[in-house]
N, C-alpha and C positions, 0 to 999 in steps of 0.2 A: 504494500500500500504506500504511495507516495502521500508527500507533506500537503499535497494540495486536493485528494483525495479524502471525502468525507463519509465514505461508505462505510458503516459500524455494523461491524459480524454481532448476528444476534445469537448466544449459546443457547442453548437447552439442557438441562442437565433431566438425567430420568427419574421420575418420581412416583411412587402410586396414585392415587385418586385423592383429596379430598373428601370430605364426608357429601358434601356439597353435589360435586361429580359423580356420585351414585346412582345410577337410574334404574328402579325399581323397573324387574322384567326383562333388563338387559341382562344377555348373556356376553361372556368375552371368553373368545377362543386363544388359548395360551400354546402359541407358536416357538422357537420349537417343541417336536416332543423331545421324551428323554428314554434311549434305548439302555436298557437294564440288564447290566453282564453279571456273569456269574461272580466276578470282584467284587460286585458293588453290593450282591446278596450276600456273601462269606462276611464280608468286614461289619457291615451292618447287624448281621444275625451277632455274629461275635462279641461287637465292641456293646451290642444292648445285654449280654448275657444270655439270649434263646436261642437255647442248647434244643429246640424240637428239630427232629430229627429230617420231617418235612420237607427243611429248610438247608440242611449241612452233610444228609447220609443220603450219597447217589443209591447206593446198591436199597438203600431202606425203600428210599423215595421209591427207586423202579417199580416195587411191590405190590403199591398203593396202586388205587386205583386213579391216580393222576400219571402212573408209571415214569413221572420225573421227578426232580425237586423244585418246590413249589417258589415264587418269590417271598419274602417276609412281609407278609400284609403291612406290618408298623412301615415297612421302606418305602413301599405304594402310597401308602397313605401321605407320607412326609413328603416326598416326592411332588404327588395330585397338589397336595398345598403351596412346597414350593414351586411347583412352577407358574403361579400364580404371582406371587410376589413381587417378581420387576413390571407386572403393568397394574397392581391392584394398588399396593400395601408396601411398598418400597421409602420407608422414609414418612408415613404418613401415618403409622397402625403406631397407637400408642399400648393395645395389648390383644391379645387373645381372651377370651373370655370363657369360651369353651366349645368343645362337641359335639355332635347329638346325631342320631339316627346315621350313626356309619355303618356301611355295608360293603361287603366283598361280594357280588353277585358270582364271579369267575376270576380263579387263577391269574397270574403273571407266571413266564417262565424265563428264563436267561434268555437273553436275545430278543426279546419283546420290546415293542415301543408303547410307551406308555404318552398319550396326548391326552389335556386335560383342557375344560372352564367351566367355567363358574358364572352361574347367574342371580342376579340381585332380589334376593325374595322379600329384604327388610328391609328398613333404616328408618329410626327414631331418634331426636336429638337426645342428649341423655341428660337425665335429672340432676343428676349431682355431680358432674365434673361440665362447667360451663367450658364454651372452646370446642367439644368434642361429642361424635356422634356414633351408636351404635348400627354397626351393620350387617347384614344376615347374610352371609353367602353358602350359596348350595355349589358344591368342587364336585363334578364329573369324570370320571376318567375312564377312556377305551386304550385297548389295544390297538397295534394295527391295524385289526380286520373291522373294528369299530364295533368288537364286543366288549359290554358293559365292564368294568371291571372294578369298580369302587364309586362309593357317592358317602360325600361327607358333607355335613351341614354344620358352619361355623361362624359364632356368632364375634365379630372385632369392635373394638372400641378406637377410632380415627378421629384423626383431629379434625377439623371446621377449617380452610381457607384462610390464613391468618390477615388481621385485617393492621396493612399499612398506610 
């Protein structure tokens, strides 16, 4: 840019939503997905302590009637939520508040992609912490072939648009 050039780069830094930017009924499809290797199952089963066999004994897992080892539903789960994070809740969720009606309808297995979103079923300002508002969100997630394979309903507490 020269000295006589007055064109000013405008940044963008990435953020989640505001409580404000919630549109109850919108869904947001959380691009990319996240393909899930057999590392990403071992470490996780491991570093959480569950030791179910499901999850870490091939020859068991064969047995079963999934005839593999299963992914660890908690990694699904965590996963489904965070890949939510850099377009919902990145810098703007002052907490988690809780879960409710989570399901594993089907399996994950190593090598699966797991694609997720989330659609806005609440949002109320909240009573006792002025600034900030609570929000419902229901977290979706399929496989590649775009069978069901988790739905989590989670309720956040976000902050309001800060006013300068």
């Amino acid at each position: 840019m020269s000295e006589t050039d007055t064109t000013v780069e405008k940044r963008i830094v990435q953020r989640g939503l505001w409580f404000e930017e919630f549109e109850l009924g919108a869904i947001y499809e959380h691009r990319p997905g996240r393909t899930i290797t057999e590392a990403d199952n071992t470490l996780f089963t491991t570093q959480t302590m569950n030791t179910q066999a499901l999850h870490l004994d091939a020859a068991y897992a064969a047995e079963t009637s999934f005839g593999e080892r299963l992914v660890n539903s908690m990694f699904t789960l965590s996963t489904l939520v965070g890949l939510s994070v850099a377009q919902l809740t990145q810098g703007t969720i002052v907490a988690n508040l809780g879960f409710s009606e989570i399901s594993f309808p089907k399996p994950l297995f190593h090598g699966d992609t797991l694609y997720a979103e989330t659609k806005i079923v609440d949002k109320r300002e909240s009573k006792s912490r002025p600034g900030e508002g609570i929000v419902t969100l229901e977290h979706t997630g399929r496989n590649q072939h775009g069978d069901l394979v988790a739905v989590a309903v989670r309720k956040t507490l976000v902050q309001k648009r800060p006013t300068t």
